[in-house]
Phi, psi and omega in degrees: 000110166283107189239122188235119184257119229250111186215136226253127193249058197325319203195083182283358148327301166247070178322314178329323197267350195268123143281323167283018153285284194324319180278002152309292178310324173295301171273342156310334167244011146299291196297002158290317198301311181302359186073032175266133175271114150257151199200108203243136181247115179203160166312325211207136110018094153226189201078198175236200188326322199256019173244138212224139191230122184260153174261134177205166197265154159301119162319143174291329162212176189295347189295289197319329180292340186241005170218006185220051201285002197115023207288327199254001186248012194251305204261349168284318189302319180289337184285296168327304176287319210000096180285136172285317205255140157250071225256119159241153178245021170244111190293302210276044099334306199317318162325278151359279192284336159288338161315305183296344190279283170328344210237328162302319174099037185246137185245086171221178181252163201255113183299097155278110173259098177265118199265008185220181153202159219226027174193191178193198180208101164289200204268341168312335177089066163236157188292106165257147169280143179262111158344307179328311213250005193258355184300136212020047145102013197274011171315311201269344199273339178304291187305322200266357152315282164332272140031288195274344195289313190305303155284024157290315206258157184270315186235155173257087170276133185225130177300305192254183209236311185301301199299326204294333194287278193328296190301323178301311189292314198262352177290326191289342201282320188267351152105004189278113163272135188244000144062210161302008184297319219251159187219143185255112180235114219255144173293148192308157131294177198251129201261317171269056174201041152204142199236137207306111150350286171326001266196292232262114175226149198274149175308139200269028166103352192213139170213156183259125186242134178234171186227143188191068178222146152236204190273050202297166159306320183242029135263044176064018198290302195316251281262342204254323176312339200259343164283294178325315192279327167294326167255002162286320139357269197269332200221108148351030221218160183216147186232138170235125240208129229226125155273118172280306189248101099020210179304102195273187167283169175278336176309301228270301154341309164287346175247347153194131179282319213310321168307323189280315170308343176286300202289314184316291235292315174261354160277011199247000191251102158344124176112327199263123141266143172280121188225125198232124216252005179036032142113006201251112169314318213280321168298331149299310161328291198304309171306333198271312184299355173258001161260240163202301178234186178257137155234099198288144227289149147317343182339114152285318170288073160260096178296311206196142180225131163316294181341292189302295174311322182310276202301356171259313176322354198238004190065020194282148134297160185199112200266168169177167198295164170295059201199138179031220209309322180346299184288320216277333197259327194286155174287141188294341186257031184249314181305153181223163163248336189235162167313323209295344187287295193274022166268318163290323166333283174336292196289355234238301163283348172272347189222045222225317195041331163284294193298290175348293208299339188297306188281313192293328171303317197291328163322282165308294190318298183317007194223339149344268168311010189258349191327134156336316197260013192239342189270333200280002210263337193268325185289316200288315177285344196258359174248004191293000000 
């Protein structure tokens, strides 16, 4: 099978900070491993020797990654390759590149692997647009875009039973019948971002909480500064809170200031420390590993999180609100619905040493099944 994975690279500075690089980088020499000819068309190199690189450029911002993929730098590439597989990870792209395809004269099918989604459901079931994607209103043109990307692609990859739920709902709502299309494939864990259980000894009556999201408005950061300050507050707990992008651009800054106003916002709260992994896995590690737990982000449209997956592969327990993939992944006695749950949580692991050792098993065990080669093994049967 010749397969060419087609991938949108936000911030080829700080890769670190990118997750569909990582889960590229992770799954691409699985699926070599699996005897798939790979060929990753990114801005940056991933994967290792036997993944093959085509170079393209990055969008200049998220609009341009959903309305401007390229059509005539699409149908040379595809001419150039001629791919059985086609993996895209920006879906309202996906017209576009079935366009490019006809006009290459190349017949191959089209993947969607989606690591994001540009809406949500509450549990009332009504539909919200994510703010991220809404700037003057450009929301509704985002869903329906999306939409068509869905009925673009031959198969629909979703990480999670919340996304597959989610995507389903907003494909009936818009008229996408997606049939035997959609699939649930959870993204790899990061192989160097993980620790042995045996390893893991529980906080001494005082824990280190880390937060390694990033600090967007709509990842919900205002409501978890206002949980930081209530558990440094309330709980045995000291917090370290990770600048993930270091210097953005000035574009990227103009279109939306909110990582900086967050992070000035959280250095200033007693208790909170800044912490930066300067673009090195291996020092992140070492930050996760110097912490006890995890907190995972307010996001209501959240499918899936790198972060949240880091940090239980690394054995952190990891608490977080009642909402989208959250509720469905996290262990029930870590969810919270108010601060006051979740300030006992908190105090309950720095000073519990049993509950700590239990949740950290659980943690890691929960991550199990994400190996490169186990993910590559559900993807390679769910695009066939």
């Amino acid at each position: 099978m010749r397969l060419l994975y087609l991938l949108n690279v936000s911030n080829s500075s700080q890769l670190t900070a990118d997750s569909g690089y990582t889960f590229a980088d992770m799954l691409t020499p699985a699926l070599a491993d699996a005897g798939v000819e790979v060929t990753v068309a990114a801005p940056v190199p991933a994967g290792d020797d036997r993944v093959q690189f085509e170079r393209t450029t990055s969008p200049a911002t998220k609009y341009r990654a959903r309305f401007d993929p390229g059509v005539g730098a699409l149908v040379r590439l595809f001419r150039r390759q001629q791919p059985e597989v086609v993996v895209v990870n920006q879906f309202e792209a996906a017209p576009a590149f079935r366009a490019a395809l006809l006009e290459a004269g190349v017949d191959a099918r089209i993947v969607g692997y989606c690591h994001y989604l540009p809406f949500s459901f509450t549990d009332t079931g009504q539909l919200e647009l994510d703010p991220a994607m809404d700037d003057c209103g450009l929301g509704r043109s985002v869903l329906l875009a999306f939409a068509a990307g869905l009925a673009a692609c031959d198969r629909v990859l979703v990480h999670s039973g919340t996304a597959a739920s989610w995507t389903a709902a907003a494909a009936a709502r818009t008229g996408v019948e997606l049939t035997e299309k959609l699939h649930v494939v959870p993204a790899p864990r990061d192989v160097r971002v993980v620790r042995d259980p045996a390893e893991i000894t529980p906080p001494e009556g005082r824990a280190v909480g880390i937060y390694n999201h990033r600090l967007y408005a709509h990842y919900g950061t205002a409501r978890f500064t206002q949980l930081a300050r209530n558990l440094v507050a309330e709980a045995p707990v000291r917090l370290t809170v990770m600048d993930l992008f270091g210097t953005r651009s000035a574009e990227r800054i103009r279109l939306d200031p909110s990582p900086e106003r967050n992070l000035e916002e959280l250095a200033a709260v007693d208790g909170v420390a800044i912490a930066s992994d300067r673009g090195d896995r291996v020092r992140y590690c070492n930050l996760l590993a110097g912490a006890h737990f995890g907190i995972a982000p307010f996001r209501p449209g959240c499918p899936w999180s790198m972060s949240v997956i880091d940090c239980q592969a690394m054995g952190l327990p990891v608490i977080g609100p009642r909402i989208g993939w959250l509720a469905e992944h996290l262990d029930p006695e870590l969810v919270f619905d108010t601060d006051d749950q979740a300030v006992r949580i908190a105090e309950r692991l720095a000073t519990d040493p049993e509950f700590y050792l239990v949740q950290a098993k659980r943690a890691h065990a929960s991550t199990a099944d994400l190996t490169p080669a186990a993910v590559a093994a559900r993807y390679l049967e769910a695009i066939k």
